[in-house]
Each structure stands twice: as structure tokens, then as C-alpha cells.
C-alpha positions as CSV (number, residue, x, y, z in Angstrom):
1,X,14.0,57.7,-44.1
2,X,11.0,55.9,-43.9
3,X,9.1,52.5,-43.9
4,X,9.0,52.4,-47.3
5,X,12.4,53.1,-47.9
6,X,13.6,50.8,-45.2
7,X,11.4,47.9,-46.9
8,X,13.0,49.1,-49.9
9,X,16.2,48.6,-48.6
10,X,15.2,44.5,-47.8
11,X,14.0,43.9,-50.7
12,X,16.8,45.6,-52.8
13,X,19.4,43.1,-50.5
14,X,17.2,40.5,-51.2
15,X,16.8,40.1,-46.8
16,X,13.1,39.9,-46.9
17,X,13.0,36.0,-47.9
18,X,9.6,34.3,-48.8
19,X,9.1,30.6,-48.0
20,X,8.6,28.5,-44.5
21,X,10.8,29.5,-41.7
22,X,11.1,28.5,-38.1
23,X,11.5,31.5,-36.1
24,X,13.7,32.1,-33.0
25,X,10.6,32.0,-31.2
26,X,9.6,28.4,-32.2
27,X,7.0,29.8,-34.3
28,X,6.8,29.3,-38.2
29,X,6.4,31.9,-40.7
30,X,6.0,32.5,-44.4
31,X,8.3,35.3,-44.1
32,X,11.9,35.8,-43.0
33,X,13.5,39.2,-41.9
34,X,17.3,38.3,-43.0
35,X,18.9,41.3,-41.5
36,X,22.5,40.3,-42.0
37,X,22.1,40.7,-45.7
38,X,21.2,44.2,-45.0
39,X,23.5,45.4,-42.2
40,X,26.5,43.6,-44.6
41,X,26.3,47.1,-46.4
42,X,27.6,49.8,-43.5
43,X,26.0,52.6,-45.4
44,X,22.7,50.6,-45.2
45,X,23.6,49.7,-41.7
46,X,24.4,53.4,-41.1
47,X,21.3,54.8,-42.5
48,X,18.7,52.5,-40.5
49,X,20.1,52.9,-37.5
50,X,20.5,56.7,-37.5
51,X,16.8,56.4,-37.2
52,X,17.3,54.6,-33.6
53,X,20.0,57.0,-32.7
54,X,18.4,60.3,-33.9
55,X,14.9,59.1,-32.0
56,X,17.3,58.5,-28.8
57,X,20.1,61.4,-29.3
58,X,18.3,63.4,-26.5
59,X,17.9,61.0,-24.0
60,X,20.6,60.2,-21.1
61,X,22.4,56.8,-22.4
62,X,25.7,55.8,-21.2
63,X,25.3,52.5,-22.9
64,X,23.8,49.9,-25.8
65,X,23.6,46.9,-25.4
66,X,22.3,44.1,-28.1
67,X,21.7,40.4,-28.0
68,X,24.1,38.3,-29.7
69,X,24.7,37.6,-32.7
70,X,22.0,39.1,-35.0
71,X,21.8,42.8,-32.4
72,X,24.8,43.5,-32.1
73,X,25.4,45.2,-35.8
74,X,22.8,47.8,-34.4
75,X,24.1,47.9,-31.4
76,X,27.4,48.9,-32.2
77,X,26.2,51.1,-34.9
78,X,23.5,53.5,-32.9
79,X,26.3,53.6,-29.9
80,X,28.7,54.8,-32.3
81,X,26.2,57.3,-33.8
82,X,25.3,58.3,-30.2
83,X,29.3,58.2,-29.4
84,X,28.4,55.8,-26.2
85,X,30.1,52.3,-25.2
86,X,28.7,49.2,-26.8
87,X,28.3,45.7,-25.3
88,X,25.9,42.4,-25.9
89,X,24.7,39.3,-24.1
90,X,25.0,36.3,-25.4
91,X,23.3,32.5,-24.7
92,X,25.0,30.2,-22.5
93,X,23.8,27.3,-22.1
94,X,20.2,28.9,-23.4
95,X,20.0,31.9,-21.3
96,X,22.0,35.5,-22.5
97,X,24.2,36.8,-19.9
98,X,27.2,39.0,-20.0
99,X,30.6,37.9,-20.7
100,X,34.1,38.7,-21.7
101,X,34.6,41.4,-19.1
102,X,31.2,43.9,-19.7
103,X,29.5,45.1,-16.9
104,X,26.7,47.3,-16.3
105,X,26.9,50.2,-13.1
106,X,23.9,50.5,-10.4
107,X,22.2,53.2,-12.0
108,X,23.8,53.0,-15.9
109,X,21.2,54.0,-18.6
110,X,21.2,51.5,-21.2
111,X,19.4,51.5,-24.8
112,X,18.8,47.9,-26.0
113,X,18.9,47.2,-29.7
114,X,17.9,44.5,-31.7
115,X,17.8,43.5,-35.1
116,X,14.2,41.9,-35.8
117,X,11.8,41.5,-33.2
118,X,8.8,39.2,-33.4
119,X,7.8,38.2,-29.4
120,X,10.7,40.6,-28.1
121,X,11.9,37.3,-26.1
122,X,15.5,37.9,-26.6
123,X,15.1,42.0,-25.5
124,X,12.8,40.9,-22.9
125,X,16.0,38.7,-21.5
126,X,18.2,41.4,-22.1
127,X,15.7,44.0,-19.7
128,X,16.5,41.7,-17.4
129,X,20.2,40.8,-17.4
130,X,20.2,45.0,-17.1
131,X,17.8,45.3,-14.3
132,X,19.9,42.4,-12.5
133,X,23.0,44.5,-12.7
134,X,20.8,47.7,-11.3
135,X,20.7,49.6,-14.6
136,X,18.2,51.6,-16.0
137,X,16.4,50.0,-19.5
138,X,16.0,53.5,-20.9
139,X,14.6,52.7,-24.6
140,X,14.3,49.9,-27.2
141,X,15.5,50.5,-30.5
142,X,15.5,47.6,-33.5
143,X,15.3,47.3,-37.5
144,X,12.5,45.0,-37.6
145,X,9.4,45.0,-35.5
146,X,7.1,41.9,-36.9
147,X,4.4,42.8,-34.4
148,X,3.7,45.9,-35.9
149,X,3.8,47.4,-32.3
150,X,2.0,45.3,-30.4
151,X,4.9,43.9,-28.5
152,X,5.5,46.7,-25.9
153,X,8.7,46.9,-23.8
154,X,7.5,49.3,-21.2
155,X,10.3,52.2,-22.4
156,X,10.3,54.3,-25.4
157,X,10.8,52.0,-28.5
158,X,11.5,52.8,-32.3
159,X,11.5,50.5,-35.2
160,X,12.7,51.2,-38.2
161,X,10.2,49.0,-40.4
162,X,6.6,47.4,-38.9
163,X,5.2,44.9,-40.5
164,X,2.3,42.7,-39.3
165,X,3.9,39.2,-40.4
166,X,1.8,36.0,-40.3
167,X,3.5,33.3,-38.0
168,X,1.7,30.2,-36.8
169,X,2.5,27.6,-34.1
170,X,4.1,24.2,-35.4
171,X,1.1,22.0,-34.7
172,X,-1.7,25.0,-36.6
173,X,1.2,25.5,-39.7
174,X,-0.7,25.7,-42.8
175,X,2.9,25.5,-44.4
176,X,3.4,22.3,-42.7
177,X,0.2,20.5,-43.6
178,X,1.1,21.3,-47.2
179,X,4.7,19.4,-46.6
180,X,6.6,22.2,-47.5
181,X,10.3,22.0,-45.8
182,X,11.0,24.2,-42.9
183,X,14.1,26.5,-43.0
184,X,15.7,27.9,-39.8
185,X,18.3,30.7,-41.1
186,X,18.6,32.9,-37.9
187,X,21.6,32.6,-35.8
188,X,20.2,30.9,-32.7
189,X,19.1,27.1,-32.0
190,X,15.9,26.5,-31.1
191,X,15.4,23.9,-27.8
């Protein structure tokens, strides 16, 4: 499968939304990745991420891990595909960190997957909840990179789609000055 057909498969879900959005990062774009209208469909689901899990089936991975909510889909998806455990962070009080009993070994090898990825601030945290725990970040897998590559995590990384979107910051929004209502679909507050 390739770009095309994984743009394809937004557009045919309807998960690539067109408007004014703020993003998780606190920027504002005219696009929006939607991702749980696509992963709702398990064989769409299924199909992307055996891209991730094919491009890491060789590597030594006792582990994915995904930040919560809109990661963990893929997560659990490419660690089934790769037959490995499956955990997530998730924000307290702002910051991810691990709860409900998951752990991660001195020495583990961990994938991190990810949904959409714009700055790569929420993988970025997750890099470091693993290196806290004395894992190994081993690769970086997610659906959506918005950078188009430029956001680099230091480990091999795959993406499914790469799109260069526009985003803008609040006070330089173009969609702003025009008055036209910001949305904020994602899963996570902004503060």
C-alpha cells in the first residue's frame, strides 16, 4: 500500500476534514487528520498499520507503546501484527506517564506508535517516559506524519502517509483574521 492509497483511504472515511482547527500542538490549521474515523474500520486499521509492522518485523521489539487516546489503535494493532505486548501513556495532570500496572524493563526494546504526528510532542514525551524506565526507543511508527519528515525522532521511523500541512501560530492565523470559528476535534485539551 501506498501514499496514495492511504490518502485514499481518509478521504474515502471522510477523516481528512477541511476547515480551521486547533491542533494538539496549539497551532491552527486548515486541515485536520481525523484518524479515528479511519482506524473505526479494523480492516483499514489492519491494512495501515501492517505498513509499521512489516517495516519493523525484523527488528528486536519486545514492546509498543502509544500515547493515549488517539495512538493507541496503532499501537495495539502493529503489536498484534508483530505478536508483542502493547501498552500506552496517558496525561496526568498534562504530562503522559504510565499507569494501570505497565512497566517497562532496563534494557526492553520498545516501538512507539502514534496516530498523526505534526511536532512529534506527544512521541517526543513518550521517548522519554521509556528512557526514564531504562528502555531502549528502538523505532517510531505512525499513520500520519504532517511534517512530511522533517520531524526526526533519532530511531528508524515510518509513516504511512506525509503530507506537508500548513499550520500557523494563533496570533499569524490567516483563518483567524478572516473570523472563521476554530474547531478543536482531537482528543486532548490544550493548556
Amino acid at each position: 500500500m501506498g501514499q496514495e492509497n492511504s490518502l485514499d483511504i481518509f478521504l474515502q472515511t471522510n477523516a481528512l476534514l477541511e476547515g480551521h482547527f486547533l491542533l494538539t500542538s496549539g497551532k491552527h490549521s486548515n486541515q485536520y487528520f481525523q484518524c479515528a474515523k479511519v482506524l473505526q474500520y479494523p480492516g483499514y486499521a489492519e491494512s495501515l498499520c501492517n505498513i509499521i509492522a512489516e517495516h519493523f518485523q525484523l527488528f528486536e521489539i519486545d514492546t509498543v507503546i502509544a500515547p493515549a487516546i488517539g495512538g493507541i489503535v496503532v499501537g495495539q494493532e502493529v503489536a498484534r501484527q508483530l505478536n508483542k505486548k502493547s501498552i500506552f501513556a496517558e496525561r496526568v495532570d498534562g504530562h503522559l506517564v504510565l499507569r494501570r500496572g505497565f512497566e517497562i524493563s532496563e534494557g526492553e526494546k520498545v516501538l512507539v506508535c502514534e496516530d498523526v504526528v505534526t511536532t512529534g510532542g506527544s512521541v517526543f514525551e513518550v521517548i522519554d517516559i521509556v528512557k526514564e524506565y531504562g528502555g531502549e526507543v528502538v523505532g517510531v511508527g505512525m499513520i500520519v506524519d504532517r511534517s512530511n519528515g522533517k520531524v526526526k525522532f533519532g530511531v528508524s521511523q515510518i509513516s504511512t502517509l506525509e503530507m506537508e500541512a500548513v499550520t500557523y501560530e494563533p496570533e499569524d492565523c490567516p483563518l483567524c483574521k478572516d473570523g472563521i470559528p476554530v474547531v478543536k476535534p482531537g482528543s486532548r485539551e490544550i493548556v
